[in-house]
GUPA-341808 format. One record per atom (N, C-alpha, C, CB): x, y, z. Coordinates in steps of 0.02 Angstrom, whole numbers, padded with zeros to 5 digits, always signed. Glycine has a CB too. Layout:
XYZ ...
***
This chain:
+08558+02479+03167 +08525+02425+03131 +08515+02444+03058 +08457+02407+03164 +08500+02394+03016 +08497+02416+02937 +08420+02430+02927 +08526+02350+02877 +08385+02433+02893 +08333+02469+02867 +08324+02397+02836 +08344+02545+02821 +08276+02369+02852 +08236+02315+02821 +08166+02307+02833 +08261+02258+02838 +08124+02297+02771 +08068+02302+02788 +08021+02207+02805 +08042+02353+02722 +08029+02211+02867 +08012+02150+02899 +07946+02106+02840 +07980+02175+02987 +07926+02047+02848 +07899+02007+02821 +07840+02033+02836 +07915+01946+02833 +07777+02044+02825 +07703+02029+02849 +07657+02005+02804 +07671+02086+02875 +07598+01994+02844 +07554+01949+02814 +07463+01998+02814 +07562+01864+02869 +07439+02014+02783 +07367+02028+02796 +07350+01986+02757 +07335+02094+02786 +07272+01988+02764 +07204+01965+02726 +07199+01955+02655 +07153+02012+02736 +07230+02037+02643 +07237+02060+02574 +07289+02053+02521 +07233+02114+02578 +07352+02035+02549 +07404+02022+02519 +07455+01976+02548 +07427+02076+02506 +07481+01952+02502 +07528+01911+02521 +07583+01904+02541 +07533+01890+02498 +07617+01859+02585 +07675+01890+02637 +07718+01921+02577 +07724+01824+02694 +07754+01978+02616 +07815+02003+02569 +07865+01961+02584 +07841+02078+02579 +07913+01948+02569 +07986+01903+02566 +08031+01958+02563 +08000+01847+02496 +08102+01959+02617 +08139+01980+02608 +08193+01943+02590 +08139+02009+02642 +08221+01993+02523 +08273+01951+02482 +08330+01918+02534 +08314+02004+02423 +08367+01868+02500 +08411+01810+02537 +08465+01866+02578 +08458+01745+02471 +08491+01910+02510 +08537+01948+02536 +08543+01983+02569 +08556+01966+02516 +08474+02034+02610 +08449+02079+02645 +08446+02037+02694 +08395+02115+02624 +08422+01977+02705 +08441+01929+02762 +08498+01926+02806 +08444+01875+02739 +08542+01894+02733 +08608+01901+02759 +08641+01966+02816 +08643+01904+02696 +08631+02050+02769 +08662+02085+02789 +08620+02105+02852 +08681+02128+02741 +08562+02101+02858 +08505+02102+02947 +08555+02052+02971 +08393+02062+02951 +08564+01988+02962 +08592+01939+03010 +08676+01946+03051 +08590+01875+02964 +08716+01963+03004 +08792+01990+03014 +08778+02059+03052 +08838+02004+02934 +08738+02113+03048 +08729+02162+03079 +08711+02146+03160 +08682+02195+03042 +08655+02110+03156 +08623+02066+03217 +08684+02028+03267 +08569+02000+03179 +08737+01990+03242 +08782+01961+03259 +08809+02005+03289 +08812+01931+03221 +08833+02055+03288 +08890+02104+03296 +08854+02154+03344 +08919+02140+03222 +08773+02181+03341 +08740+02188+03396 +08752+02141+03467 +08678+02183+03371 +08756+02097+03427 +08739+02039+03491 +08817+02031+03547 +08721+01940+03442 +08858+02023+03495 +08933+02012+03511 +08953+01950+03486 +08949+02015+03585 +08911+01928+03449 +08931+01853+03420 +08988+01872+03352 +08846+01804+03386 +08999+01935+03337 +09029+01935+03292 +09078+01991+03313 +08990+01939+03236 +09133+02001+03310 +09184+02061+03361 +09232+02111+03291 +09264+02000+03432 +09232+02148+03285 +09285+02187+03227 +09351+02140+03246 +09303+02291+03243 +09402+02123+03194 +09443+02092+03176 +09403+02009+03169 +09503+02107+03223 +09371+01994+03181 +09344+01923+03193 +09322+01896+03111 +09269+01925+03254 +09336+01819+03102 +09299+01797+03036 +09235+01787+03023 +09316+01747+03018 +09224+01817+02968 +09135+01794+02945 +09137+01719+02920 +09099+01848+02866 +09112+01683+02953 +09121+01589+02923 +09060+01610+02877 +09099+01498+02996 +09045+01607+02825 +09000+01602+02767 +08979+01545+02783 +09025+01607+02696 +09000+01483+02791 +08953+01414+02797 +08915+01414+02856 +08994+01346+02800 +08950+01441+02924 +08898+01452+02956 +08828+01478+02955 +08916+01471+02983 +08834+01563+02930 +08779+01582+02918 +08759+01565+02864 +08773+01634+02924 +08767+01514+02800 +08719+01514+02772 +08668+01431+02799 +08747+01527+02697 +08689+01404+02839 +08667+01356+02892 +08606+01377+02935 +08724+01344+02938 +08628+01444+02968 +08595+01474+02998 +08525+01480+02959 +08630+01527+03014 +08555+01522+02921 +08470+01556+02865 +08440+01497+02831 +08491+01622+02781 +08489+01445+02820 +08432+01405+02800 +08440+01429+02701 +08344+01437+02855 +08513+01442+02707 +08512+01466+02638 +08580+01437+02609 +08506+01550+02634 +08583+01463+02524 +08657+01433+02510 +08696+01470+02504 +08669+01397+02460 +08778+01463+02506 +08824+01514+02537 +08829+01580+02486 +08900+01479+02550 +08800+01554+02424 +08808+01621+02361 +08770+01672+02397 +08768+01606+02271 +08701+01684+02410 +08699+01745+02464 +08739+01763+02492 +08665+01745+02508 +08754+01737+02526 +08808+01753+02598 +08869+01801+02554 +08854+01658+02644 +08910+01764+02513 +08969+01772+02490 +08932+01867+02458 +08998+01694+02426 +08877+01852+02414 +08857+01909+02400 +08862+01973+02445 +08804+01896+02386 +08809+01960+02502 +08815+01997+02548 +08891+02021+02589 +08773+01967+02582 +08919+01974+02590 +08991+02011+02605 +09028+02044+02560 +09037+01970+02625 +09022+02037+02496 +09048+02058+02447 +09018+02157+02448 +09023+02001+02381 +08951+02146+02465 +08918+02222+02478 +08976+02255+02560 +08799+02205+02505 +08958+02201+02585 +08998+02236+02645 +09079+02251+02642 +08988+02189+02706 +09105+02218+02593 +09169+02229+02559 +09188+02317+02543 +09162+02183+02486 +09118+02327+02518 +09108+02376+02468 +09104+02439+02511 +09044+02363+02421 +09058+02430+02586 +09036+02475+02621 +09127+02491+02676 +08952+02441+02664 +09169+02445+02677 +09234+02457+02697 +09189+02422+02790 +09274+02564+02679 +09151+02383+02782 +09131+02338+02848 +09184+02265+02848 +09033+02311+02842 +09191+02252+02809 +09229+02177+02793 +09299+02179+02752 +09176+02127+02745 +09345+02178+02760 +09392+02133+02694 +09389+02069+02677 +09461+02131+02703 +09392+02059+02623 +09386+01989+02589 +09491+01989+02579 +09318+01992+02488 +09499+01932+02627 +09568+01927+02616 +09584+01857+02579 +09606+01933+02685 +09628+01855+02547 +09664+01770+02515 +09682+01731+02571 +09744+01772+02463 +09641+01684+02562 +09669+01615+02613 +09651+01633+02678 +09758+01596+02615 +09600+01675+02684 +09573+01690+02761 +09490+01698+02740 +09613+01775+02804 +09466+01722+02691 +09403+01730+02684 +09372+01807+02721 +09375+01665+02714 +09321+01797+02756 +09297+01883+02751 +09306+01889+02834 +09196+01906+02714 +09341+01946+02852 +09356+01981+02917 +09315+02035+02922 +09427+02005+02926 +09292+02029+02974 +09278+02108+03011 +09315+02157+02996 +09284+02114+03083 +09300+02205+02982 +09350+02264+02979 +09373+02310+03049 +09315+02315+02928 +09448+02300+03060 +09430+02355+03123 +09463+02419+03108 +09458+02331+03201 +09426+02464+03136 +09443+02520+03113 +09478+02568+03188 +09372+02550+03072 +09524+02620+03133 +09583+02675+03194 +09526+02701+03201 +09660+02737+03171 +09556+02757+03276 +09514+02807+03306 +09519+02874+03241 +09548+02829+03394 +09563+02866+03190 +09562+02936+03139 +09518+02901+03106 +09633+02968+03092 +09491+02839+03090 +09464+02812+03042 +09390+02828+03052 +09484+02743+03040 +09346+02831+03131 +09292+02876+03154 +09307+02932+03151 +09269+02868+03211 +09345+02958+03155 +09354+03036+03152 +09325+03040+03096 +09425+03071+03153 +09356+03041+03028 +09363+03043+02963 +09272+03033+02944 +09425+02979+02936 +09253+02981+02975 +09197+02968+02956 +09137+03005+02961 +09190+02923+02975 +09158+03038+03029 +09113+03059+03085 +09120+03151+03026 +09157+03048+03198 +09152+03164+02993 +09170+03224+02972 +09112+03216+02917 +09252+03237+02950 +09122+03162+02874 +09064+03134+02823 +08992+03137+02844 +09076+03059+02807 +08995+03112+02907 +08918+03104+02941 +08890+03160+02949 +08913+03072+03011 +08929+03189+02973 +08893+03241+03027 +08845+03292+02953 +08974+03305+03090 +08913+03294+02897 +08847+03325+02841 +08796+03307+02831 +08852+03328+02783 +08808+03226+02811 +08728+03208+02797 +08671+03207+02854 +08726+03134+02770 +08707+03186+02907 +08655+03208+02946 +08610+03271+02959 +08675+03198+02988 +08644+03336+02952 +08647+03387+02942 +08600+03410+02887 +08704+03395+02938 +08594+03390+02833 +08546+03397+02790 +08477+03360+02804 +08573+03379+02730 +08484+03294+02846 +08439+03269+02842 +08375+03302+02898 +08463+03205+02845 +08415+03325+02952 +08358+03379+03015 +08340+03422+02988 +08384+03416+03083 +08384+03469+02938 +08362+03511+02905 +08295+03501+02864 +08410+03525+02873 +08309+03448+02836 +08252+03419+02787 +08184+03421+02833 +08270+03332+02759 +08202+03373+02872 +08137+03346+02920 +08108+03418+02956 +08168+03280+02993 +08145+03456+02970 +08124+03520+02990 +08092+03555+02946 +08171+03555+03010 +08121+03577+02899 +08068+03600+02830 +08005+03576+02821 +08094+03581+02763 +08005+03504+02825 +07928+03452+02815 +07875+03460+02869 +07946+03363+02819 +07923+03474+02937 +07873+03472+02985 +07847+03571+02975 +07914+03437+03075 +07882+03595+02944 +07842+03681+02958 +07803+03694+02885 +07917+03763+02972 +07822+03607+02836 +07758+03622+02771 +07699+03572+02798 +07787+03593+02672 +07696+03544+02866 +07649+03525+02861 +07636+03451+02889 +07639+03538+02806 +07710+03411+02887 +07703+03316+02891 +07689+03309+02972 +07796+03261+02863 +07685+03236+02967 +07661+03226+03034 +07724+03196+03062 +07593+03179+03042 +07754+03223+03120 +07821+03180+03159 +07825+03149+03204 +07866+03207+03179 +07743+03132+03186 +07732+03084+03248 +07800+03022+03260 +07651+03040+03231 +07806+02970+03217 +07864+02933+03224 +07917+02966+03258 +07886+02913+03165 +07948+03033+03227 +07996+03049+03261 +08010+03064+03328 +08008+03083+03238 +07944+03086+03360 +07950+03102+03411 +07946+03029+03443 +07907+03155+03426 +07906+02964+03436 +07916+02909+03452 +07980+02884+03466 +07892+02881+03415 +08021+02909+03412 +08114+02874+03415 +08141+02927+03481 +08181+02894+03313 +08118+02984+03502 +08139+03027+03513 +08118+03001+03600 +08115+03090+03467 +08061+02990+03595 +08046+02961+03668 +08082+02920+03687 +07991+02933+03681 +08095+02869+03637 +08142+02805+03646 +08192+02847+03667 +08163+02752+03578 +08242+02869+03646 +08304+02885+03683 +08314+02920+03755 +08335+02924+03642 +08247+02942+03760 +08236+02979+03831 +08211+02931+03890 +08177+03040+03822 +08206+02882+03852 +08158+02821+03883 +08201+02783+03946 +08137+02757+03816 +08240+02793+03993 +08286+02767+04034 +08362+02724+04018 +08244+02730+04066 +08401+02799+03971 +08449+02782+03945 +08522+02750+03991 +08455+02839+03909 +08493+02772+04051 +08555+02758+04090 +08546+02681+04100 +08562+02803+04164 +08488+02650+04075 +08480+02575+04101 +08501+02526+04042 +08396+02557+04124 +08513+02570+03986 +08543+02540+03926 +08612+02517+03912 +08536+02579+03884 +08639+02498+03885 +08685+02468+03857 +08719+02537+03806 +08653+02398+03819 +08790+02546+03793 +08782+02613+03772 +08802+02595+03701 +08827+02673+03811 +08784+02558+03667 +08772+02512+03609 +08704+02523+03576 +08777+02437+03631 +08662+02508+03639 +08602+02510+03620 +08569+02595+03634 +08567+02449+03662 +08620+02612+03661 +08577+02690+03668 +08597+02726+03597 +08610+02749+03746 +08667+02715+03570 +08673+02747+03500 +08626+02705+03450 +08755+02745+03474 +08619+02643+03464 +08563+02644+03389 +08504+02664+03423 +08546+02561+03341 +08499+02686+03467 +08419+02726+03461 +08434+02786+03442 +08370+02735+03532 +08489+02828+03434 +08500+02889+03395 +08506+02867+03317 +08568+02928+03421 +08519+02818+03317 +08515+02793+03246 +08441+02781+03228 +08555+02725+03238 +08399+02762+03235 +08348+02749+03232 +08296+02817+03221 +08342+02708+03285 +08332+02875+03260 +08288+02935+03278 +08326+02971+03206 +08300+02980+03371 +08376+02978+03178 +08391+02983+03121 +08354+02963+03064 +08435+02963+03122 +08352+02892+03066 +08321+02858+03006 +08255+02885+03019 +08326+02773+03002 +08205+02896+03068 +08162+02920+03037 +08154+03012+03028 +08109+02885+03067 +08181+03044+03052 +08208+03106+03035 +08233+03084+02938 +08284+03127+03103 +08249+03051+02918 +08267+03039+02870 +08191+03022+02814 +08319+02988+02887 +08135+02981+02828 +08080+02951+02815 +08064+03019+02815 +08047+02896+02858 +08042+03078+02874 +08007+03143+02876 +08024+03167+02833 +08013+03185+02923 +08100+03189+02789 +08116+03225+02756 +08108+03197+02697 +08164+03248+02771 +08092+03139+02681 +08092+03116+02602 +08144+03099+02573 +08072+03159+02559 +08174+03107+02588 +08247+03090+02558 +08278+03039+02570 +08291+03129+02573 +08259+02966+02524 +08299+02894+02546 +08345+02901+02525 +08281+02829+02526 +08396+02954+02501 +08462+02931+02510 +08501+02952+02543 +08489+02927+02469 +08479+02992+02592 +08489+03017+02659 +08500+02966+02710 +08434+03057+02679 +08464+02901+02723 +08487+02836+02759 +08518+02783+02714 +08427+02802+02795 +08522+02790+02645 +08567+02759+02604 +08632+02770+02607 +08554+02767+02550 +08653+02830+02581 +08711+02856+02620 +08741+02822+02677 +08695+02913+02643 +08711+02840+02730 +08734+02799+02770 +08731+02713+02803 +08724+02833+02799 +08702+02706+02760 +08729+02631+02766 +08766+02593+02736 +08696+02598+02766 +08788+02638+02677 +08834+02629+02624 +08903+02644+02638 +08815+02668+02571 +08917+02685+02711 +08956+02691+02722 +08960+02642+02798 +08965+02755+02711 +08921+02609+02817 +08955+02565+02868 +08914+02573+02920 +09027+02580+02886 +08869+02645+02953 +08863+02655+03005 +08841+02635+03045 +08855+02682+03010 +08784+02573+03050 +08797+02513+03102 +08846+02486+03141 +08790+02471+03080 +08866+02462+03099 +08961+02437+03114 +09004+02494+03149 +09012+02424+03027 +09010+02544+03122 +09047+02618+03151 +09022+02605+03233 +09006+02709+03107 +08952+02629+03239 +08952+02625+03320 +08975+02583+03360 +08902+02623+03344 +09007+02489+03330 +09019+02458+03397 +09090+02483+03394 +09006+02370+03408 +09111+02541+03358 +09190+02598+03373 +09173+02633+03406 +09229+02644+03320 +09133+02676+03387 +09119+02729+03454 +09102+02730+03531 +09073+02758+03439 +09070+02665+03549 +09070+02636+03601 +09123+02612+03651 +09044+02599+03586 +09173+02616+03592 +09251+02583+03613 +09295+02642+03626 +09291+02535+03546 +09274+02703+03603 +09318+02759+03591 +09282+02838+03635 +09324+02765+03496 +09228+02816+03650 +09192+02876+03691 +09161+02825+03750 +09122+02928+03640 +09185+02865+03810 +09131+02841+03853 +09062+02873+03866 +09156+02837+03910 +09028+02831+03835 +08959+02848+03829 +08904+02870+03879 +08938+02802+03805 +08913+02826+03945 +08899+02828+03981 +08925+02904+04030 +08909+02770+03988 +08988+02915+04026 +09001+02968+04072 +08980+03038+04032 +09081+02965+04096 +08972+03026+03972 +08949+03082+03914 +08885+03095+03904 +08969+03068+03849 +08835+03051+03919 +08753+03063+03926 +08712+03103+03936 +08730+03043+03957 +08763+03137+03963 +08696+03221+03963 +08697+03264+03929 +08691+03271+04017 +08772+03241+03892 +08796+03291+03840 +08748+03270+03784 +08881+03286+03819 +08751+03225+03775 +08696+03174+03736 +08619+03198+03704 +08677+03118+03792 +08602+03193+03768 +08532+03219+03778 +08533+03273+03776 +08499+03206+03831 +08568+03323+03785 +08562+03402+03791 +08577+03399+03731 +08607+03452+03841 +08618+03370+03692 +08617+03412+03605 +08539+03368+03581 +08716+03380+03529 +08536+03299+03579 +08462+03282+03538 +08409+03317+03564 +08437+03206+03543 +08407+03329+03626 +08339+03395+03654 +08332+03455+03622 +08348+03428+03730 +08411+03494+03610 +08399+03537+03566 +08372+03527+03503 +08443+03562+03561 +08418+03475+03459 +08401+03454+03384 +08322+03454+03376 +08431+03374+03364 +08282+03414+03412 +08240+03383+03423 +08193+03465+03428 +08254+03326+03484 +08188+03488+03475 +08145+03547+03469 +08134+03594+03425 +08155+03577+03506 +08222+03592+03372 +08227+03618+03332 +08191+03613+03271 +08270+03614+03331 +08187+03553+03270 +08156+03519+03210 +08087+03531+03219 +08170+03442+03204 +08045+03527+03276 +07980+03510+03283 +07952+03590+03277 +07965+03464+03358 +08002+03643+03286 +07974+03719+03285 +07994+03704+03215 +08010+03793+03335 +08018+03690+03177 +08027+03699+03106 +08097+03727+03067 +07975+03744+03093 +08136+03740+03113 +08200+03786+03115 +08255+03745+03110 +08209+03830+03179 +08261+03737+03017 +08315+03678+02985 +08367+03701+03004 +08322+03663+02905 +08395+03771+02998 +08449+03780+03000 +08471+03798+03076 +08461+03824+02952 +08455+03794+03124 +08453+03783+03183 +08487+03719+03206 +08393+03787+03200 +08420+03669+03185 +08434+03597+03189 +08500+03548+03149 +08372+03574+03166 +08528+03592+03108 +08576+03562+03052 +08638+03599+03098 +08562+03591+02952 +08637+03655+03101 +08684+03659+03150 +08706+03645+03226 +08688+03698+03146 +08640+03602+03254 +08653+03592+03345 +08696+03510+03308 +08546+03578+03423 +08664+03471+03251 +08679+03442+03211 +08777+03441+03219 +08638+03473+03153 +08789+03488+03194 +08866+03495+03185 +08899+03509+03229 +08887+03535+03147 +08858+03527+03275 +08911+03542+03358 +08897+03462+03386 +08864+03625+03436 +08846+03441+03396 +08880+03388+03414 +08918+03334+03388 +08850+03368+03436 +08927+03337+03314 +08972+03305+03287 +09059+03326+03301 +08950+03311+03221 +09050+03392+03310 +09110+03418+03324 +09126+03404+03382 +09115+03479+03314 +09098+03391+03434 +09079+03375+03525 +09110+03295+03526 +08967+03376+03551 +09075+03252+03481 +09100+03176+03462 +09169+03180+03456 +09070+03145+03393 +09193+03212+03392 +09265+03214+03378 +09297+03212+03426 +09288+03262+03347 +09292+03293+03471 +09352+03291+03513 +09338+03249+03571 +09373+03359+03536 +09292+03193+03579 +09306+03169+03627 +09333+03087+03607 +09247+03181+03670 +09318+03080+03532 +09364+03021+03505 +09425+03050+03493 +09341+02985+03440 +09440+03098+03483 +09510+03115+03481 +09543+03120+03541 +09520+03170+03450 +09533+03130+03606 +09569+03127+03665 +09575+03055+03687 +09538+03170+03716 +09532+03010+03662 +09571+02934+03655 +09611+02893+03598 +09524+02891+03664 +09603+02958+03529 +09628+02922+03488 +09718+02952+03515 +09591+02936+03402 +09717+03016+03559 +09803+03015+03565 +09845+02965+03633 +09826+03107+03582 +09792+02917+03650 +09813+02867+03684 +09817+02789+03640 +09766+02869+03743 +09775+02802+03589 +09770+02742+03558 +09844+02738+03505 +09691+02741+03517 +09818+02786+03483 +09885+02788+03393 +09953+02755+03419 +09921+02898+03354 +09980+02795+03499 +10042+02781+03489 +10069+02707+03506 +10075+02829+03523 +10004+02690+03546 +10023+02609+03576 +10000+02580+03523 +09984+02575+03650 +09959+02578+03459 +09951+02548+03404 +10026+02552+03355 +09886+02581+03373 +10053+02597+03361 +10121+02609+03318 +10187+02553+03358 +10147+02710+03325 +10186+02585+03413 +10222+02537+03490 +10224+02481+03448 +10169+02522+03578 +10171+02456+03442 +10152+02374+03422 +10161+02349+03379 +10102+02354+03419 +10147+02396+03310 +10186+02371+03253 +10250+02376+03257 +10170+02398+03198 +10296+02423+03281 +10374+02414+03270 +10385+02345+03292 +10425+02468+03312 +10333+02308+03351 +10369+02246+03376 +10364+02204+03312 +10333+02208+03444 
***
């Protein structure tokens, strides 16, 4: 999910408003959670700006960002597509990630042995422990997403979840879902965030930055033992 800070209302102040365009990109994200929106599929701009209750220059905006993040192409005489992406194309990504992520436990680990409170984290952290096998394995990676972003909040560092949303990674997981079976991989799962996770909470960044990189490396080779089933029937297909 993207990082938006929801509407509220107290006593004391007045509702916040989230901008049109932050709408937009919560709503197209939401879609594609949902399955209303599929990689290769068109973004109708008139639809959603129908939807929101808005006019299509947001919209167009917001895709234009998602243009940018390599989530969408804006094509001639088709308008804005989903992007779908090869199994090297997660690879590749997943090589990018795994650093920033990597800095970011580190971070949160440092904060928690100067002192911060991780309470949240351990909240996201319950969540994933919380009866994953009853999940959707969609919904079990954005709760690792989620346990990130605030591992990210602990460490201070907003451009630690900027980063990555700048590069797509919402969108990325409904690939990984497609390319790892998640479900038969789950303990592998949990056995690396249990480690990370303890790591962090004893304080031991460089511990945690590296259980960090093994399981990124753990991801790879298991998108790569479907990407050497995928590539060649994707090639197959173009010669036709």
């Amino acid at each position: 999910m993207t990082k938006l800070e929801s509407a509220e209302e107290t006593p004391s102040s007045p509702t916040r408003r989230v901008p049109a365009v932050e709408r937009v990109l919560e709503h197209i994200l939401t879609e594609l959670d949902t399955g209303q929106l599929q990689p290769g599929g068109r973004v109708n701009a008139a639809r959603i700006a129908a939807t929101l209750d808005l006019s299509v220059a947001p919209v167009r905006e917001a895709l234009s960002i998602l243009a940018g993040r390599g989530v969408v192409e804006l094509l001639p005489d088709r308008g804005a597509i989903m992007r779908q992406l090869t199994p090297m194309d997660v690879i590749h990504l997943w090589e990018i990630v795994a650093s920033i992520g990597a800095v970011g436990v580190d971070l949160a680990a440092k904060a928690v042995d100067s002192g911060a409170d991780p309470s949240t984290l351990i909240e996201r952290y319950t969540a994933i422990c919380d009866g994953p096998f009853a999940l959707s394995p969609l919904r079990f990676l954005l709760r690792l997403n989620d346990y990130h972003w605030a591992a990210h909040e602990l460490a201070g560092n907003r451009y630690l979840t900027l980063s990555l949303e700048c590069l797509g990674i919402p969108y990325w997981d409904h690939y990984l879902v497609k390319l790892i079976d998640v479900r038969a991989h789950l303990e592998g799962y949990l056995t690396n965030y249990r480690r990370m996770h303890e790591a962090i909470l004893a304080g031991d960044g460089a511990a945690a930055g590296a259980i960090l990189r093994y399981h990124a490396a753990w991801s790879i080779s298991l998108v790569r033992k479907t990407a050497a089933d995928v590539v060649p029937i994707r090639r197959n297909a173009d010669a036709r």
